[in-house]
C-alpha positions in Angstrom: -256.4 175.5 42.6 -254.5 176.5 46.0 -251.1 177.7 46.4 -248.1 175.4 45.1 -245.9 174.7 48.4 -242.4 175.0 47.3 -240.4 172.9 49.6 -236.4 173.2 49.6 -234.4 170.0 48.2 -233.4 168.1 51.3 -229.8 168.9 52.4 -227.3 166.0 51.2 -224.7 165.0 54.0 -221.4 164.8 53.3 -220.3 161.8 54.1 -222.6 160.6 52.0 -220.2 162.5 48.9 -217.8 160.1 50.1 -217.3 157.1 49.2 -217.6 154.3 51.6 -213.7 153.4 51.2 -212.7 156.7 52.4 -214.8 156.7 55.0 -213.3 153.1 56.5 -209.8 154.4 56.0 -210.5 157.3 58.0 -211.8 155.4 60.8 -208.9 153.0 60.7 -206.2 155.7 60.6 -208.3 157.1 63.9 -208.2 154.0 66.3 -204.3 153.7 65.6 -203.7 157.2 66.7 -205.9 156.9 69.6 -204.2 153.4 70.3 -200.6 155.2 70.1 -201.7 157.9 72.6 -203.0 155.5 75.2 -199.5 153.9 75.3 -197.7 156.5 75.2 -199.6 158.6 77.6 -198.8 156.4 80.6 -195.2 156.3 79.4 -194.4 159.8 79.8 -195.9 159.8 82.8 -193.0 157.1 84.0 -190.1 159.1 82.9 -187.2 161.2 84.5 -188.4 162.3 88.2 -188.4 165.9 88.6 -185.7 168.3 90.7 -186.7 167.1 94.2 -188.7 163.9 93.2 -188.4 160.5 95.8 -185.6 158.6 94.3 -184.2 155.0 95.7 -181.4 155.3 98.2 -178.9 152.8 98.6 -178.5 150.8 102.2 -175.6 152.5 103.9 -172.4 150.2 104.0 -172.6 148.3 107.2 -168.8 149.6 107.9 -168.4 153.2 108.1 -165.6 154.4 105.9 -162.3 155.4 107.0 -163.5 159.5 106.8 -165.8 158.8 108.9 -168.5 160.3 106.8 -171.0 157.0 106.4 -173.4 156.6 109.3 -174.7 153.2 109.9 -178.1 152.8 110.2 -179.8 152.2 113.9 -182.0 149.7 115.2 -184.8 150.7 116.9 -183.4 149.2 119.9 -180.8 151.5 119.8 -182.6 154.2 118.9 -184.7 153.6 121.9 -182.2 153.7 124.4 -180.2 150.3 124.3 -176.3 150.6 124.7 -174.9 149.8 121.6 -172.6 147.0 120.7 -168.9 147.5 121.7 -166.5 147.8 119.3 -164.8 145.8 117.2 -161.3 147.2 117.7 -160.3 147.2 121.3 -158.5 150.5 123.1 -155.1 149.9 123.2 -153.8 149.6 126.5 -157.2 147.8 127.7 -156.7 144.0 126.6 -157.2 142.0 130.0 -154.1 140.5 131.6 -153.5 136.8 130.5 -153.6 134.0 132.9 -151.0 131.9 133.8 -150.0 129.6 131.0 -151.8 131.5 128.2 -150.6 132.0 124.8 -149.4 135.2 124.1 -150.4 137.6 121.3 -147.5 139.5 119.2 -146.4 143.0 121.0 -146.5 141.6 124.1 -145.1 143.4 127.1 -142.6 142.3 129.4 -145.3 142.2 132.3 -147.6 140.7 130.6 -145.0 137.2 129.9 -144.5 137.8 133.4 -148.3 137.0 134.2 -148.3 134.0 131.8 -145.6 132.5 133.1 -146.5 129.9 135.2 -143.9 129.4 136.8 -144.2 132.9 138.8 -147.3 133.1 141.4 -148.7 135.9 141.6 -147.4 138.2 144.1 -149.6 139.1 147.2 -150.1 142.7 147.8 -148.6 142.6 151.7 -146.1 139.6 152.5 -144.1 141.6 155.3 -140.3 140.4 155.9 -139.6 139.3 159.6 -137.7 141.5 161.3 -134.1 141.0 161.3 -130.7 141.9 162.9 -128.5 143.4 160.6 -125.5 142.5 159.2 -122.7 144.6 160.4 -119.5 143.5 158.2 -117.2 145.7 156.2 -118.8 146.7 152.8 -118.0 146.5 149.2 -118.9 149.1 146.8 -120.2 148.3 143.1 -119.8 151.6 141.5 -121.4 150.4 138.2 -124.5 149.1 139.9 -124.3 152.0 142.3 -124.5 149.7 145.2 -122.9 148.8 148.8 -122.7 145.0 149.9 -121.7 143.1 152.5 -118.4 141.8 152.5 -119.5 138.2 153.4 -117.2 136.1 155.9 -117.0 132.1 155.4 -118.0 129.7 154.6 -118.3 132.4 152.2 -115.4 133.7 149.9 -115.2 135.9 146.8 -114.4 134.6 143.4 -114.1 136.4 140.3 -116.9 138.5 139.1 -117.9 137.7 135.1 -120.4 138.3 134.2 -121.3 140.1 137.3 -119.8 142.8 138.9 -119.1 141.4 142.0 -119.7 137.7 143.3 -119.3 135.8 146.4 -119.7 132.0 146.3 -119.8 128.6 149.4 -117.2 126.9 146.9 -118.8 123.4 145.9 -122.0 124.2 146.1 -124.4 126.4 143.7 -124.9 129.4 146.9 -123.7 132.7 145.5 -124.5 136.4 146.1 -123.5 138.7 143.3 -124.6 142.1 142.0 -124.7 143.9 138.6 -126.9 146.6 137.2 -130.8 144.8 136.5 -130.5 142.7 133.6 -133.6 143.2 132.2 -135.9 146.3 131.7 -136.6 148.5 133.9 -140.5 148.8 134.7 -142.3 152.4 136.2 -142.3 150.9 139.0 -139.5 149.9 141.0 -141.4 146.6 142.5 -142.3 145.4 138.2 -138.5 145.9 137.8 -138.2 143.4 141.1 -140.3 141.2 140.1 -139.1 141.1 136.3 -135.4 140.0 138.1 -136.8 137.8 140.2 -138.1 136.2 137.3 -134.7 136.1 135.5 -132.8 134.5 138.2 -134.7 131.3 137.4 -132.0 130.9 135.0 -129.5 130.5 137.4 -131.0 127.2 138.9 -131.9 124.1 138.0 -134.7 123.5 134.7 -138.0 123.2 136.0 -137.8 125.3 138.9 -140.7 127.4 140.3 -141.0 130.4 142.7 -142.7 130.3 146.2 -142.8 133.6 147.5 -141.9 134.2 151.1 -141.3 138.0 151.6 -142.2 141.1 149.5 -141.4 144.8 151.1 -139.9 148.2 150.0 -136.4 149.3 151.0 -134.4 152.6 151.3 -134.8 153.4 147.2 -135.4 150.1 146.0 -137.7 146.8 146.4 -136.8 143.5 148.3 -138.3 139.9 147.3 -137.5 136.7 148.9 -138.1 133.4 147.9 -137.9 129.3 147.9 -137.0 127.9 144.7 -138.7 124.7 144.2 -137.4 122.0 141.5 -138.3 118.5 141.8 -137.9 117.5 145.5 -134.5 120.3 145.8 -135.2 123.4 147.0 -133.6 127.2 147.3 -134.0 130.3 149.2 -133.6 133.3 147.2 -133.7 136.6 147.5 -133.6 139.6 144.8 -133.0 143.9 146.2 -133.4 146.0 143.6 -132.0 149.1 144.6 -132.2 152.5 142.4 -128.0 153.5 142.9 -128.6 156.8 140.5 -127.3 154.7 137.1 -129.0 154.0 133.8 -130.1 151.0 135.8 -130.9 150.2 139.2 -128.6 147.7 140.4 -129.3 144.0 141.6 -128.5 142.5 144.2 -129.3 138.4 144.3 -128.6 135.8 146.6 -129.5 132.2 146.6 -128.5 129.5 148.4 -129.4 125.4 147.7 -131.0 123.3 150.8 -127.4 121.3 150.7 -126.9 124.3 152.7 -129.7 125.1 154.8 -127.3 126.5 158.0 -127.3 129.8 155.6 -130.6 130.2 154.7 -130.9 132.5 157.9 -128.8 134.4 156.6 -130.3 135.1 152.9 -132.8 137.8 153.6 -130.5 140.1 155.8 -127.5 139.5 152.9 -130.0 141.0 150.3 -131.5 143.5 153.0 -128.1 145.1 153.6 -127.3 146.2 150.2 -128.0 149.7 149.4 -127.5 152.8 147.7 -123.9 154.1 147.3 -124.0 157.7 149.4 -126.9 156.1 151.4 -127.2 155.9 154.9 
């Protein structure tokens, strides 16, 4: 009789100790761990950005704010070269000059209702008086206006003054020549502040009434206008000298005379023209 072979008992595994129920719990306790981790995995990975991290940025405001600090964004056009668009808010001082009959805007200047008006053309850069002899008569002194007149003979004759400083008249008929310190405000320039009382003397004739200008040309410190005065079919020559006398004002010196009258209107441009400055020559 051989050897007797003694082979080991085979080795028992140990799931096979445990019971099957065990063994299912086990599993199902597994896949809902591994479930939980594959959705929470992907969350984490979605949370806070890091120091530094791309976050969203907001559009810039389209209107900087009043520090200045917002930039607007560019268009590439822009960016390429192309002038921008102008500003919103125009410089002050650089608003275009209204036309004749326009509408003003508030804070307008006194020049500037001067070129709406339409009753005052535009006044041509040379309009050169005729030459003229001049007037030699005795002369009267406005020491208010700082000026020296003609004293006028007749038809012409003085009457009163109010509210001028000095005023001579054709009795029955509107012709008068008087003079007072500008009544309006005096421009830079001493040809604005001529034009400005040129303006004003439309008051003193009839409603309606429109300026034609003949004349325009500077005299010994001051300016000189002359001009018809059109309303309806009635007409008047005019003429305004604005003379800087050394006042707070310059002074005025305005003559008109109606076409019931025409004989004088020679006369109307060297009446203006010979007032001038007191201590001038």
């Amino acid at each position: 009789m051989g050897p007797r072979v003694v082979t080991s008992p085979p080795k028992r595994s140990l799931i096979g100790d445990l019971r099957m129920k065990v063994v299912y719990r086990g599993l199902a306790v597994a896949a809902v761990v591994l479930g939980a981790l594959a959705w929470l995995v992907p969350s984490l990975g979605q949370g806070a950005p890091e120091e530094g991290s791309a976050r969203p940025v907001a559009a810039p405001s389209a209107v900087p704010s009043s520090s200045g600090s917002a930039v607007p964004s560019v268009e590439p056009s822009v960016a390429a070269g192309a002038s921008p668009p102008p500003s919103a808010s125009p410089t002050p001082g650089a608003r275009p000059a209204p036309t004749k009959g326009a509408r003003l805007a508030p804070g307008y200047t006194a020049m500037e209702a001067l070129q709406a008006d339409p009753r005052v053309p535009g006044l041509p850069e040379r309009l050169p008086l005729k030459a003229a002899a001049r007037l030699k008569v005795p002369s009267v002194k406005d020491s208010r206006s700082g000026l020296l007149l003609p004293r006028l003979g007749r038809p012409w004759s003085r009457y009163g003054s109010g509210p001028f400083e000095t005023r001579q008249v054709i009795r029955g008929t509107k012709a008068m020549f008087v003079t007072a310190p500008v009544p309006i405000e005096p421009q830079r320039e001493i040809r604005d502040t001529a034009l400005l009382t040129a303006r004003w003397t439309l008051n003193h004739h009839p409603k309606g009434a429109r300026i034609r200008w003949v004349a325009s040309q500077r005299v010994s410190k001051g300016w000189l206008l002359v001009y018809r005065v059109v309303y309806g079919r009635r007409s008047s020559l005019a003429a305004v000298a604005v003379v800087d006398g050394g006042g707070a004002k310059p002074g005025m010196a305005f003559v008109t005379v109606p076409d019931s009258r025409k004989s004088q209107w020679r006369h109307v441009a060297r009446i203006a023209g010979a007032v001038r400055a007191i201590g001038s020559k």
